[in-house]
C-alpha positions as CSV (number, residue, x, y, z in Angstrom):
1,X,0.0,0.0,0.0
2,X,3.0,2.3,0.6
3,X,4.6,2.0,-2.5
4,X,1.5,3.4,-4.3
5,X,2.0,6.8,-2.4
6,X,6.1,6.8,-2.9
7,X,7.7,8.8,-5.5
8,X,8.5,6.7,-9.0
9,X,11.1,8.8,-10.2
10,X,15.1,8.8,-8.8
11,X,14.6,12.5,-7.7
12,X,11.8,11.9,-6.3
13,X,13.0,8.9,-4.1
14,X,16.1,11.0,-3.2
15,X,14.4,14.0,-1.8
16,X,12.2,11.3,0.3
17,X,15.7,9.8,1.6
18,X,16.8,13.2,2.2
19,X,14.4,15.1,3.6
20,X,12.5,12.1,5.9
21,X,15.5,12.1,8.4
22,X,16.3,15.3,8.2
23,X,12.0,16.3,9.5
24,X,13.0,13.1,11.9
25,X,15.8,14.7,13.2
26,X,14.6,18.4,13.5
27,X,11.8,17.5,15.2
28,X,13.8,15.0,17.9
29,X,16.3,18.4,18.0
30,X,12.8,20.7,18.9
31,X,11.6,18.6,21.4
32,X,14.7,17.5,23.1
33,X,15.8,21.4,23.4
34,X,12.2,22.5,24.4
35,X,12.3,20.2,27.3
36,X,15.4,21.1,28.3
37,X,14.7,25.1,28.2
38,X,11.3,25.2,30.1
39,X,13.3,22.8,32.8
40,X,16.1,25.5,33.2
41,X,14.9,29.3,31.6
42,X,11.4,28.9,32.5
43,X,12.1,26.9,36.3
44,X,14.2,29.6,37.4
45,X,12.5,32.8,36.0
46,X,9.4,31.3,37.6
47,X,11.1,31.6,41.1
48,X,12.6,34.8,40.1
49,X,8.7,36.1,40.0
50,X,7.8,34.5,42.7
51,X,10.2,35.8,45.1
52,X,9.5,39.2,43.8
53,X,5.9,38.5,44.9
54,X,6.9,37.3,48.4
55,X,9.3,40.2,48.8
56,X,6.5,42.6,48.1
57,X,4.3,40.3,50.5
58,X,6.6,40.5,53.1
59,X,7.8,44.0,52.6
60,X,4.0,45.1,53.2
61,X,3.1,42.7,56.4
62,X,6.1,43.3,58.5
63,X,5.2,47.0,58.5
64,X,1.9,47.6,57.8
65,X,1.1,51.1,57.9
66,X,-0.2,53.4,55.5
67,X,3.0,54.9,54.5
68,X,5.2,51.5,54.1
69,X,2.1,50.7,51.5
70,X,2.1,53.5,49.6
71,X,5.8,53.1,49.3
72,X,6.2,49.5,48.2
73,X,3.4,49.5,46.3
74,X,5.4,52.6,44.2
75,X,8.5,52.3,44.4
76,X,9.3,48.8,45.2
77,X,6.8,47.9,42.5
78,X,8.3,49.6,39.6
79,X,11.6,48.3,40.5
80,X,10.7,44.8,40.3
81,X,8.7,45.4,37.0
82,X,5.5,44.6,38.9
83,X,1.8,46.4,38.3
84,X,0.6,46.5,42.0
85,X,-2.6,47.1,43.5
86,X,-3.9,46.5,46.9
87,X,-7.6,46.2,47.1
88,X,-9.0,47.1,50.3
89,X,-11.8,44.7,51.9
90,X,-11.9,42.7,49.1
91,X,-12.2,39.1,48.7
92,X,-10.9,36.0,47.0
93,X,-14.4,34.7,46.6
94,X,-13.0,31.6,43.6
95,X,-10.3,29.1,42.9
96,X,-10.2,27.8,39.3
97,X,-6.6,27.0,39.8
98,X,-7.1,23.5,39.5
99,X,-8.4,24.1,35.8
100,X,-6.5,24.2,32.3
101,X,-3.2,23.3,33.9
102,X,-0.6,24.2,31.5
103,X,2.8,23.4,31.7
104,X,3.5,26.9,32.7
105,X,0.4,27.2,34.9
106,X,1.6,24.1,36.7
107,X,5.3,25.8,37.5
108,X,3.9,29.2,38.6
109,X,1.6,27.3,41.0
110,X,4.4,24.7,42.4
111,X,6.3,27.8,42.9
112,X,3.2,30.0,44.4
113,X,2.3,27.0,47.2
114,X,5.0,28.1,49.7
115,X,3.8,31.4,50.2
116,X,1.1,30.0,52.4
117,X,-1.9,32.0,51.2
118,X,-5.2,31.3,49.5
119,X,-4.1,33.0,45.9
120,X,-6.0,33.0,42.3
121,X,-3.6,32.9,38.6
122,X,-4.3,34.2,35.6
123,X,-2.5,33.6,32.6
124,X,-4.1,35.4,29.4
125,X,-2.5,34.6,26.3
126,X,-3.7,37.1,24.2
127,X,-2.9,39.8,26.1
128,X,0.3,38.2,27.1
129,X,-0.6,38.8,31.3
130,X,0.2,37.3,34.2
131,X,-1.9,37.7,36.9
132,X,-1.7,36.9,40.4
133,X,-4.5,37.7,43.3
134,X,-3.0,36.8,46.5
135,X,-5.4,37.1,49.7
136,X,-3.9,39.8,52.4
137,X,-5.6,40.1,56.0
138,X,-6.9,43.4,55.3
139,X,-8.3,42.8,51.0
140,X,-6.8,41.4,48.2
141,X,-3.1,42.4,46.8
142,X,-2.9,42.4,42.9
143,X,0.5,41.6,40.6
144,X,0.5,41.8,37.1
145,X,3.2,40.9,34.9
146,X,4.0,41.0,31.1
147,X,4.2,37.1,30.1
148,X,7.7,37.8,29.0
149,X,8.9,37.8,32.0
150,X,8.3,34.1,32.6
151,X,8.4,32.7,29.3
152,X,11.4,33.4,27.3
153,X,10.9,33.5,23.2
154,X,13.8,32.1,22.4
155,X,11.9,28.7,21.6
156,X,10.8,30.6,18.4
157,X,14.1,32.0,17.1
158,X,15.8,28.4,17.6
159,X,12.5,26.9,16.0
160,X,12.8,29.2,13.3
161,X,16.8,29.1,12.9
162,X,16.3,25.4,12.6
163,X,13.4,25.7,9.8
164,X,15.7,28.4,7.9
165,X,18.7,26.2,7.7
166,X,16.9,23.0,7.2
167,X,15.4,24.8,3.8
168,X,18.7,26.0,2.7
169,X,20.8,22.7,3.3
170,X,17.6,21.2,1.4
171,X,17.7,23.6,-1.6
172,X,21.2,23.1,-1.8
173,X,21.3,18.9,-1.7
174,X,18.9,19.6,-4.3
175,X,21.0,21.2,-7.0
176,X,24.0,18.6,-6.0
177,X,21.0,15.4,-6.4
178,X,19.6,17.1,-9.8
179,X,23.5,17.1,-10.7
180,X,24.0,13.4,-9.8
181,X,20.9,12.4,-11.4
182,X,21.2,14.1,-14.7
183,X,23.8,11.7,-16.3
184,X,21.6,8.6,-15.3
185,X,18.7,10.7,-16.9
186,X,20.8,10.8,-20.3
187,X,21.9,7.0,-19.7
188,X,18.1,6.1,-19.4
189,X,17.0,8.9,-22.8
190,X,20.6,6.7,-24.6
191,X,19.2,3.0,-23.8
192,X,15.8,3.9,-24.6
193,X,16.9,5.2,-27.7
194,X,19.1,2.4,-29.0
195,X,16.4,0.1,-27.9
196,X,13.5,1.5,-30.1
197,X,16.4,1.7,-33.4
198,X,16.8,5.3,-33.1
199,X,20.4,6.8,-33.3
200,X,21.9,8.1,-30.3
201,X,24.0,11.9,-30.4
202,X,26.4,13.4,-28.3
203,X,26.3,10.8,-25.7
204,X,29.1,11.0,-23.5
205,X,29.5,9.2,-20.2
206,X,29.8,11.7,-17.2
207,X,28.8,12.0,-13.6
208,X,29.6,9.5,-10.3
209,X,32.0,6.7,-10.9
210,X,29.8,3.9,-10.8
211,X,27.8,5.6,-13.4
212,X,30.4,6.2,-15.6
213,X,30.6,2.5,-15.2
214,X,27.5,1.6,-16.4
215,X,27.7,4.3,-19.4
216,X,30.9,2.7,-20.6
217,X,29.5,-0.6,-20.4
218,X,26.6,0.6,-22.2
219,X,28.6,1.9,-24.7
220,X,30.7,-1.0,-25.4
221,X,27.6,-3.4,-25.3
222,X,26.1,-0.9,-28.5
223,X,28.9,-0.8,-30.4
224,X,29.2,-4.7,-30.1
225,X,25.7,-5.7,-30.8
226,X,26.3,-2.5,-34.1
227,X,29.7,-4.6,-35.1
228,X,27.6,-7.9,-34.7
229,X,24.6,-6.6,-37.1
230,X,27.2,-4.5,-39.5
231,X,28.8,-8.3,-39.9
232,X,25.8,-10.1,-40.1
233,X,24.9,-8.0,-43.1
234,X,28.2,-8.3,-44.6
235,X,28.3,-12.0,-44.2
236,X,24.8,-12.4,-45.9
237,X,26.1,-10.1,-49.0
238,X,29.6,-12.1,-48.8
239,X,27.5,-15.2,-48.7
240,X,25.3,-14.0,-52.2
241,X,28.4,-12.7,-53.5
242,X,30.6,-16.1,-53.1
243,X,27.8,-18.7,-53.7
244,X,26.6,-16.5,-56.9
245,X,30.2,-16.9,-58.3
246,X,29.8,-20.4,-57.6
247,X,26.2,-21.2,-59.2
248,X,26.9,-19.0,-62.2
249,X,30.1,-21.3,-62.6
250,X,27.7,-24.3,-62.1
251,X,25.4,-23.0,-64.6
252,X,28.2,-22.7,-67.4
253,X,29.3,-25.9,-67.1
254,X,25.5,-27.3,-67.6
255,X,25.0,-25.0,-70.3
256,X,27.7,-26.6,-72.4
257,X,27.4,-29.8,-73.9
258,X,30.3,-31.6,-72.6
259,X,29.6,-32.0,-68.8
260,X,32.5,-31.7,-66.2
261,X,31.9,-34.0,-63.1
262,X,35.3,-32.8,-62.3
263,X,34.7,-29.3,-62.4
264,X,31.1,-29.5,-60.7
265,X,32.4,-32.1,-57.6
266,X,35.3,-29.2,-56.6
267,X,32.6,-26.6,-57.3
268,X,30.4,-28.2,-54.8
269,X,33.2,-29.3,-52.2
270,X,34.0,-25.8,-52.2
271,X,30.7,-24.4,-51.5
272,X,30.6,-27.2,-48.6
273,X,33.8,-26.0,-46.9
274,X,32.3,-22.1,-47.4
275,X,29.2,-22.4,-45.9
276,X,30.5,-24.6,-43.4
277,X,33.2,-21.5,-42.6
278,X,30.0,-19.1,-42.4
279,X,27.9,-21.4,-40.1
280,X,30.7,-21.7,-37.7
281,X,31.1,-18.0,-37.7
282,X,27.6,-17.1,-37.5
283,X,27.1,-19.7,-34.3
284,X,30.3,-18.2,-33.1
285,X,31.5,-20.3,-29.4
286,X,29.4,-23.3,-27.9
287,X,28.3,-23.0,-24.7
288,X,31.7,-24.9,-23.7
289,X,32.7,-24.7,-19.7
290,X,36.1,-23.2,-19.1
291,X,38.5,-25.8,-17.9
292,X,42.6,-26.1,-16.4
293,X,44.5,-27.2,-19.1
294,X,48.2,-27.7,-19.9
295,X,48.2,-25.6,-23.0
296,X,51.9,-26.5,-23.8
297,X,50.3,-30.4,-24.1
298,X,47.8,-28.8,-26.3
299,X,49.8,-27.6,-28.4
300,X,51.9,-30.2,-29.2
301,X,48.8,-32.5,-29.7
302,X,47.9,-29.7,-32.2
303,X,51.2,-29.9,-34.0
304,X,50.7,-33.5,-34.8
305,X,48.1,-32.9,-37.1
306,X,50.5,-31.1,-39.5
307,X,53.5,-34.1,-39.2
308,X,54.2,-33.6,-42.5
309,X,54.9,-29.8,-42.5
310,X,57.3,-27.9,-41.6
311,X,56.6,-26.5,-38.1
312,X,58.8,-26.4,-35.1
313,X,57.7,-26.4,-31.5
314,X,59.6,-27.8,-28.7
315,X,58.3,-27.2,-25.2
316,X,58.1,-30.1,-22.5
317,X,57.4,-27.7,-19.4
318,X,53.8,-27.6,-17.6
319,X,51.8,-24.1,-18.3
320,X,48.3,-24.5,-17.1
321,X,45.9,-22.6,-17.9
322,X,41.8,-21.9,-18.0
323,X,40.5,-21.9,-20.6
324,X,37.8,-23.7,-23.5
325,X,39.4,-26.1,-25.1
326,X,38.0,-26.7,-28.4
327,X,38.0,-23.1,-29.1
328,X,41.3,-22.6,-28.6
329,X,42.3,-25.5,-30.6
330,X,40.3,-23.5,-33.0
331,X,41.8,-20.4,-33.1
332,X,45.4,-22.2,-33.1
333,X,44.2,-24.6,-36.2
334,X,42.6,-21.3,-37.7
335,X,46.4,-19.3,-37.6
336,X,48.5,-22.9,-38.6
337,X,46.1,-23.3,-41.6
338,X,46.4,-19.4,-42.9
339,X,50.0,-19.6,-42.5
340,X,50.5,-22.6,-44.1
341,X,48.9,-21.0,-47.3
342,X,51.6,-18.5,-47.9
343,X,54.7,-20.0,-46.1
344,X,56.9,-23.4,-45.7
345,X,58.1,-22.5,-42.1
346,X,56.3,-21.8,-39.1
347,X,57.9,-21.6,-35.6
348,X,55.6,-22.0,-32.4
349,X,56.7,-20.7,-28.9
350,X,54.9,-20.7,-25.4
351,X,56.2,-18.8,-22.5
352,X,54.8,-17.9,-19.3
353,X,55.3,-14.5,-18.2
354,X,54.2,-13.1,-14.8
355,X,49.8,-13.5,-15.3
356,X,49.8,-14.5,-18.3
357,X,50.9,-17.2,-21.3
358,X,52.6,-15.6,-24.4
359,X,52.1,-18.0,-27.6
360,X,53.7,-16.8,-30.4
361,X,53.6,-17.9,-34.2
362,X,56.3,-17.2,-36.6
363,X,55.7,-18.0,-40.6
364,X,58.5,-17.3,-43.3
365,X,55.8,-15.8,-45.6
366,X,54.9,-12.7,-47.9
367,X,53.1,-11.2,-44.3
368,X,50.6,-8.7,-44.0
369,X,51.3,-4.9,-44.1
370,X,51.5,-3.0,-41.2
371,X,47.9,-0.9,-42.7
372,X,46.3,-4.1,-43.6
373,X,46.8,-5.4,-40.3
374,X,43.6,-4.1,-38.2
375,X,41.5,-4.8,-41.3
376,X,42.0,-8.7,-41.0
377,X,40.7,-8.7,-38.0
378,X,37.4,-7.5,-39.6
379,X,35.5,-10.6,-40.7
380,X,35.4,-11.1,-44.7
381,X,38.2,-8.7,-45.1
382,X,41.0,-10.2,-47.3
383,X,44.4,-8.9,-48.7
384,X,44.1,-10.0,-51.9
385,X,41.5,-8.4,-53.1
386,X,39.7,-10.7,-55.5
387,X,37.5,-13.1,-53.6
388,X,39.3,-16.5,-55.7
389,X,39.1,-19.4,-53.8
390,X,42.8,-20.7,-55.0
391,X,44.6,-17.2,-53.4
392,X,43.6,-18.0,-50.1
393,X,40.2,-18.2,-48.2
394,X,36.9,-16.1,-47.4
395,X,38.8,-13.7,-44.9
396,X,37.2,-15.3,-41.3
397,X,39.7,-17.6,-40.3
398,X,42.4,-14.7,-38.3
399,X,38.7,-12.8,-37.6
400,X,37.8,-16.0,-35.9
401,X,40.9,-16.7,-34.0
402,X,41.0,-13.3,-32.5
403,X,37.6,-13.4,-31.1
404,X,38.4,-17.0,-29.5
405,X,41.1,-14.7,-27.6
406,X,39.2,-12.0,-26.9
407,X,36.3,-13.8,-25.4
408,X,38.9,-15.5,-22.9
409,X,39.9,-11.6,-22.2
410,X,43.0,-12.0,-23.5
411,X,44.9,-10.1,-26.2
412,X,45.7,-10.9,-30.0
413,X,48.1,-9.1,-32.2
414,X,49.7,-9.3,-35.5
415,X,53.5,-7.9,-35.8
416,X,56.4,-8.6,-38.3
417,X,58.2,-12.2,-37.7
418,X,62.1,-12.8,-37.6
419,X,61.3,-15.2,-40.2
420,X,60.1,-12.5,-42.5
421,X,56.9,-13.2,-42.6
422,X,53.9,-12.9,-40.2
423,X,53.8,-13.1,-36.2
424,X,50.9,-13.6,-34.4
425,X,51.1,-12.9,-30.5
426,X,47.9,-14.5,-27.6
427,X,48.3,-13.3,-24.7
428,X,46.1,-15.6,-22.2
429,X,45.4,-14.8,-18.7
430,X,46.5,-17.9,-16.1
């Protein structure tokens, strides 16, 4: 049932954090103080008065002649900031003392009970009086008193102190919270955005750490899902482009008279191994679980599939690592094959430095130029640019091999080999 009645929006929420306490602790502040002043201020103003009263009282009884009246009631009077006025014969003929007890009424009449005499008290707010009838043997002797005298209105200035500076710390958390919240407000406008296909502007990730976090993560996860569909698209116009060649070459070859089985069996091997190459890149990694592996064992198992080439690798020392197995037999089979397209010696070496394994692949080939070499990485992006079967293959293989790496959040990079030909460095974490 709360929840309905909460604020929905982050400001919103914040100012309830914010200002919820903050009432909390005022009003603890108010009362605790209040307490604490009518128990000291109030307490001994109160007996202030009342001694005033029974000096007045006393003043009058011990000598009580005309004279000695006239003069306390004037002079003593007025220098006690007391009204005075002695009624003669008179009476206290009521006691509503017991009625509307206020805190204040209660103090003045704890304090008035020692005097020993039947009294009556007044308190009028509105005119802000005191009034105090005490009985005398001869009438009725009067004290009025401004209610300033007793109460002190210093309750008010601290009361509204606390208000005024509670509204100005507020005003100014809420610039700081509109200036925290802002950059998630841009984060929520950017993923709303991307999510309904529209293209973002100017988005730049700014404000508290975390949230710079989560707008770099954003970020990168929109520029990968944009690289994923910018492939996907390129791989279906590869795929048109390279099985087109194909069929058209199919198509000749019914056309004429004199059939080729020859030519049509390599035509249709070829397509085979091509859309068997896009499949495996389109499905990308198996859900395969990450496991401890000696990849120095791993590689030499690897090597044996390529007896009859020339590649050297001689490592006997244990480098474990964690990682997916297949893949990375993949990405390794991936590198061996395009090297062995363009070169007759390749040199494998596996080192372990500090956190991490360093595999390196050396090939005496024609190599890749040092502007070519970011492009490769791009998926269907080849050297040579004709798109002939015979020169080499459909450009995935290196594009392939470099995800495998990155996805175990290592590090792949191409650099010039002492053989003259192509290096390519995997860095994998232990």
């Amino acid at each position: 049932m709360i929840k309905k009645f909460l604020p929905q929006t982050l400001l919103g929420r914040s100012i309830l954090i914010l200002v919820v306490p903050l009432i909390i602790l005022q009003i603890i502040i108010t009362i605790i103080f209040y307490d604490r002043h009518w128990d000291t201020i109030t307490r001994h103003r109160t007996i202030d008065f009342v001694n005033d009263i029974t000096l007045i009282i006393e003043s009058i009884e011990k000598n009580n002649s005309e004279e000695n009246l006239e003069w306390t009631l004037n002079n003593v009077s007025k220098k006690l900031q007391l009204q005075t006025v002695y009624k003669r014969n008179a009476e206290l003929k009521f006691d509503e003392n017991k009625k509307n007890k206020t805190k204040l009424r209660k103090t003045l009449l704890r304090n008035l009970d020692p005097l020993g005499k039947n009294f009556y008290l007044n308190i009028n707010d509105k005119k802000k009086l005191i009034t105090v009838m005490v009985q005398m043997n001869g009438g009725v002797l009067e004290f009025q008193a401004n209610k300033k005298r007793i109460y002190s209105s210093t309750t008010y200035i601290f009361i509204l102190w606390m208000i005024g500076a509670s509204i100005i710390l507020f005003i100014v958390a809420l610039l700081f919270l509109k200036n925290q919240i802002k950059p998630i407000r841009k984060l929520a406008i950017a993923v709303d955005r991307f999510g309904k296909g529209r293209e973002i502007k100017n988005f730049k990730p700014s404000g508290a750490k975390e949230v710079r976090r989560v707008s770099n993560a954003f970020k990168t996860m929109k520029e990968r899902i944009e690289n994923s569909i910018s492939q996907r698209n390129k791989m279906f116009s590869s795929i048109s482009h390279d099985i087109r060649t194909i069929l058209t070459r199919m198509k000749l070859n019914l056309e004429l008279q004199k059939l080729n089985k020859g030519g049509l069996k390599k035509d249709l091997i070829e397509m085979e191994e091509m859309v068997e190459e896009y499949l495996n890149y389109a499905k990308g990694e198996k859900e395969e679980k990450i496991k401890k592996i000696n990849i120095v064992k791993l590689l030499n198992l690897i090597k044996k599939r390529y007896l009859k080439k020339n590649i050297y690798f001689n490592n006997k020392k244990k480098i474990n690592v964690m990682i997916r197995t297949n893949s990375i037999k993949r990405c390794i089979h991936n590198l061996l094959s395009n090297s062995l397209k363009f070169s007759k010696k390749i040199k494998i070496t596996c080192k372990k430095r500090n956190n991490f394994v360093e595999i390196i692949i050396d090939d005496d080939g024609p190599g890749i130029p040092k502007k070519e070499r970011n492009k490769v990485l791009q998926p269907f992006y080849r050297v040579e640019g004709s798109r002939n079967r015979d020169t080499g293959g459909i450009g995935l293989g290196i594009t392939i091999a470099a995800d495998i790496i990155t996805s175990h959040r290592g590090n792949f990079l191409l650099e010039d080999s002492p053989l003259g030909g192509l290096r390519a460095k995997i860095y994998l974490p232990i």
